[in-house]
N, C-alpha and C positions, 0 to 999 in steps of 0.2 A: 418160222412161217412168214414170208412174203405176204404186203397188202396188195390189195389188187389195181395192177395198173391203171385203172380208170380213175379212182379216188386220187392215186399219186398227180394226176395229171390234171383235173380236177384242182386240187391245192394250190397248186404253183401257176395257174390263173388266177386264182382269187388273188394269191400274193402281186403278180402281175397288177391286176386291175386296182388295189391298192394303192401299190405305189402310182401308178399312174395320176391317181385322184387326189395323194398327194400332191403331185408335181403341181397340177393343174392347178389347187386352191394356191400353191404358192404362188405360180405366176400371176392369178389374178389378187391376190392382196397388194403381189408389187405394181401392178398395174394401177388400185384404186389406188395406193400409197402415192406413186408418182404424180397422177390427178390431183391429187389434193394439194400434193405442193407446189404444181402448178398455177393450181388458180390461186393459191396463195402469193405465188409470187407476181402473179395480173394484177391482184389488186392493191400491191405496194408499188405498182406500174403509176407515173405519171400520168393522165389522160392525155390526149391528143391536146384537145383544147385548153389545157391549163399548162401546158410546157409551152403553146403560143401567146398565153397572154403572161407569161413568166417574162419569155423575151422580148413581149410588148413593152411590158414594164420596165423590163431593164435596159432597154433602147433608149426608153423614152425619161430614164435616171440621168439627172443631172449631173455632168463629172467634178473633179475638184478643179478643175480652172477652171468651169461656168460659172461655181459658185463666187472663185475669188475675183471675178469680174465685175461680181453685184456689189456695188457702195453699203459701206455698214449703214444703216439704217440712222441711227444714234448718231455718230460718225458727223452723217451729211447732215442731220438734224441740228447740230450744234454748231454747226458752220456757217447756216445759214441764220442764228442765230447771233451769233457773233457778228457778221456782216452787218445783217437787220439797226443790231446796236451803233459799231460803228458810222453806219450811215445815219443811223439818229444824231451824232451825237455832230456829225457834221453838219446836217441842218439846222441843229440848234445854233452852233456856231454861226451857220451862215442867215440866220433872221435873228443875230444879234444886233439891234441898233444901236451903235458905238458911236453915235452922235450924239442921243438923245437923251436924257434923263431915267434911269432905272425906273423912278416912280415919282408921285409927291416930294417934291423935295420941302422938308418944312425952314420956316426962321429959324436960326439956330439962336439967333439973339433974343428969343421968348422960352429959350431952354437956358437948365445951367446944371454943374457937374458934370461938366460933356467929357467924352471917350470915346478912342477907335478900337476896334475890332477886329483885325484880321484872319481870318480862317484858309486856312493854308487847303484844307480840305476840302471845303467847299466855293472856296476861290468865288467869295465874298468879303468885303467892308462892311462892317455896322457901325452907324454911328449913333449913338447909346448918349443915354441920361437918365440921371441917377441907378444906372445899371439895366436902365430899362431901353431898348432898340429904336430909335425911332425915325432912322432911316436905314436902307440897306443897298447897295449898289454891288453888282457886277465886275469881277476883277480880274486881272489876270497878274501871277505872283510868278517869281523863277522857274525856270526851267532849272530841275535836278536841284531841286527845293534848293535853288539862291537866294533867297528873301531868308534876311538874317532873324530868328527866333529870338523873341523875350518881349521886354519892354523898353517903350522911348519914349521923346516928350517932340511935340511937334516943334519944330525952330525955324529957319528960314523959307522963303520961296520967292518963285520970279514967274514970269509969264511965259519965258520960252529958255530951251537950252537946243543946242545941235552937238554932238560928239562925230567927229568927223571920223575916227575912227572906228566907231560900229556904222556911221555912213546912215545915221538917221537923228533926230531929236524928240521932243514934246513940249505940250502947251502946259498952262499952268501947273506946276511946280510944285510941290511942296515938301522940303526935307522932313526928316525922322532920326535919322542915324546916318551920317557919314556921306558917304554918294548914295546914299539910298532913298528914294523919294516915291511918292505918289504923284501921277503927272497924267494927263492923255494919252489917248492910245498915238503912236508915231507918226512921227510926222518926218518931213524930208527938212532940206538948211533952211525953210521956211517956215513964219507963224503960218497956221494955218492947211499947211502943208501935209494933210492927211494922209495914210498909206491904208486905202482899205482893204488888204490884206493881210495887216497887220490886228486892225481894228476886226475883222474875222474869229482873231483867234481871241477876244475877250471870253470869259468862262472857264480856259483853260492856262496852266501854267504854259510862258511865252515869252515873260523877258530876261533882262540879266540879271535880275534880282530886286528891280524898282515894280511898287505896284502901279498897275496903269489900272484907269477907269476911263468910262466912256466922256466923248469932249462935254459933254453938260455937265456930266457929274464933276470932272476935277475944275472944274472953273467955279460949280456951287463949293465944293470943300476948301478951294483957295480961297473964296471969299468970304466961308462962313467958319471954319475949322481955327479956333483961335491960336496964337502961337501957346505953347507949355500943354497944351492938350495932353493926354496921356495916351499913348500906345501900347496895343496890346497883342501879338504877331505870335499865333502856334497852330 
């Protein structure tokens, strides 16, 4: 028995309109699907304004040769440093009075156990009794530590010497060891005959190996420093 055509026909719309309504929810899931991942991907988007001030910023980044333009800090600090000193140390040189007397110079003939003292380091003379200082004078000892180290006994002296071959002399005099003396700062073939750029560098090592003191001081030590006195150079 055949169903009746109307039903058959019937059927196969609804199948019809089915599918249809499938198709349709499909397309629109892929529709919301694709929406969403869009604005997902907006908002892993730069803005406008922040990729301009990105490149503002990165414009306005310093490169590596600006930086290595700029003086190290430290660097320049220690330099000017250094400088500051040396320029100290030439004014001190240069308000040395290397005429004049260090200090107080006392009688040495109201002292006894007398002794010198040379300090290589501090390019200083003391002159000392019974171990105790009681004068101190300003000195200049060798260049490239020439002032010969130990102990000596004072011995002879004079008032002037010239060495023609260093093309200078000194006043007051007074041996220690061998050519080695305590005398004035330099003088030219004359007594008297002062070099005061010579007399400049008192405070600092400066001769051939003889100590020089200022012209008051070696004239007070030639006349007070007794001969056999004891030496004492380190």
């Amino acid at each position: 028995m055949r169903l009746p055509t109307l039903n058959v026909n019937w059927s196969h719309d609804r199948v019809y309109a089915i599918r249809r309504g499938v198709v349709a929810c499909c397309i629109l899931f892929c529709l919301i699907g694709a929406g969403v991942e869009t604005a997902a991907a907006q908002r892993s988007w730069p803005r406008a304004d922040t990729a301009s001030a990105a490149a503002t910023a990165a414009a306005n980044e310093p490169t590596a040769v600006t930086r290595k333009q700029v003086p190290d800090s430290g660097k320049q600090g220690g330099s000017r440093k250094t400088q500051n000193t040396q320029n100290g140390d030439d004014k001190a040189a240069q308000s040395v009075d290397w005429k004049g007397p260090t200090g107080k110079q006392p009688d040495l003939s109201q002292y006894s156990d007398l002794s010198v003292e040379v300090s290589l380091a501090k390019q200083r003379v003391y002159v000392k009794s019974g171990g105790q200082t009681i004068y101190t004078m300003i000195a200049s000892t060798g260049v490239d530590d020439a002032t010969p180290h130990g102990s000596y006994t004072i011995d002879t002296r004079g008032e002037h010497f010239y060495n023609a071959e260093e093309g200078m002399g000194a006043d007051y005099w007074v041996q220690f060891y061998g050519s080695y003396l305590f005398h004035s700062v330099p003088t030219g073939e004359a007594f008297g005959d002062y070099l005061p750029e010579e007399g400049a560098k008192l405070g600092q090592p400066a001769s051939h190996g003889c100590v020089r003191l200022t012209v008051a001081d070696a004239q007070w030590f030639y006349d007070q420093v007794p001969d056999g006195t004891l030496v004492t150079i380190a």
